[in-house]
N, C-alpha and C positions, 0 to 999 in steps of 0.2 A: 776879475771874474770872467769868465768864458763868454760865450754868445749863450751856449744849450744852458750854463746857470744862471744866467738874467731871465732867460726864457722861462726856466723854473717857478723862477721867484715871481714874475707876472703872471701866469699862470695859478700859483698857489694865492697869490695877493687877488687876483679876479674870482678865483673859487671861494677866497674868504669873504670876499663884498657879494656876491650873488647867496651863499648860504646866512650872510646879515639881513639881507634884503630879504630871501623868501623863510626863514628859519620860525621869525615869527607866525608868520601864518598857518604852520604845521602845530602848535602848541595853544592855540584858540579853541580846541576843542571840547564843549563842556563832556563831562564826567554825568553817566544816566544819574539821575537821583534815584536812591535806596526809595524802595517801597515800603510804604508801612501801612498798617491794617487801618483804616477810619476808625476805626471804635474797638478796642479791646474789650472783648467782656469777662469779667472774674465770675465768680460765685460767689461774689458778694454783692452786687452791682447788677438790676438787671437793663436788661439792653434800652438803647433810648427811644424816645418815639418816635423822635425827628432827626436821623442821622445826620450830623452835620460833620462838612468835611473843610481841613482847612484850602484855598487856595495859595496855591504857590509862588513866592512874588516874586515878580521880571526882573530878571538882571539888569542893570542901569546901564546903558549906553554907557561906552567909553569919553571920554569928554574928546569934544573937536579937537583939540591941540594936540591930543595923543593921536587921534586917525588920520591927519592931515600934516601936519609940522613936523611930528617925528619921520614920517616916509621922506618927506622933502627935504630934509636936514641931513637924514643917508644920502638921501640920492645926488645933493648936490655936495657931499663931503668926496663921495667916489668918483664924480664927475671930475672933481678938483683934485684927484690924484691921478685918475689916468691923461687929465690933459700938463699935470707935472710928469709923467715920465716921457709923455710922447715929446714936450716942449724938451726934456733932458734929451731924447736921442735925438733930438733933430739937429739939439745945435752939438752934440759931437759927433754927428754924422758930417754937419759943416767944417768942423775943425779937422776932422781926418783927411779930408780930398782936397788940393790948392791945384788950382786950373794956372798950367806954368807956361808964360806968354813966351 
């Protein structure tokens, strides 16, 4: 492979771990809840006296393990690849140049 196709490939391998990283946080988004009327009234039914309406129950927290383990588990998988390629060019940067006495 070239220099400009290794560069490539880091490049495209960095754009793939940074859109891992932040990819999630664009799809967090709730969805408005659909509106619907408190009390329906027919013609058969007449209206109530005391409107009651339901509330709507909170989304549960995600559990700790998933907001904290999983970032960390990326972060330190990506860490452990860019310090294997920089650890890969360094020792055949070593092996290319012999200092000749």
């Amino acid at each position: 492979m070239t220099t400009r196709m290794r560069f490539l490939v880091f490049v495209i391998a960095l754009g793939a771990m940074f859109l891992a990283l932040v990819g999630p946080v664009f799809g967090t988004e709730e969805e408005p809840a659909e509106t619907t009327p408190a009390a329906e009234e027919t013609l058969d039914a007449p209206a109530p006296a005391v409107l009651i309406t339901d509330e709507p129950e909170e989304a549960a927290a995600p559990e700790w393990t998933f907001r904290f383990l999983v970032p960390v588990t990326l972060l330190i998988g990506g860490l452990a690849v860019v310090g294997t390629i920089i650890t890969y060019f360094v020792k055949v940067t070593r092996q290319r140049y012999r200092i000749v006495e």
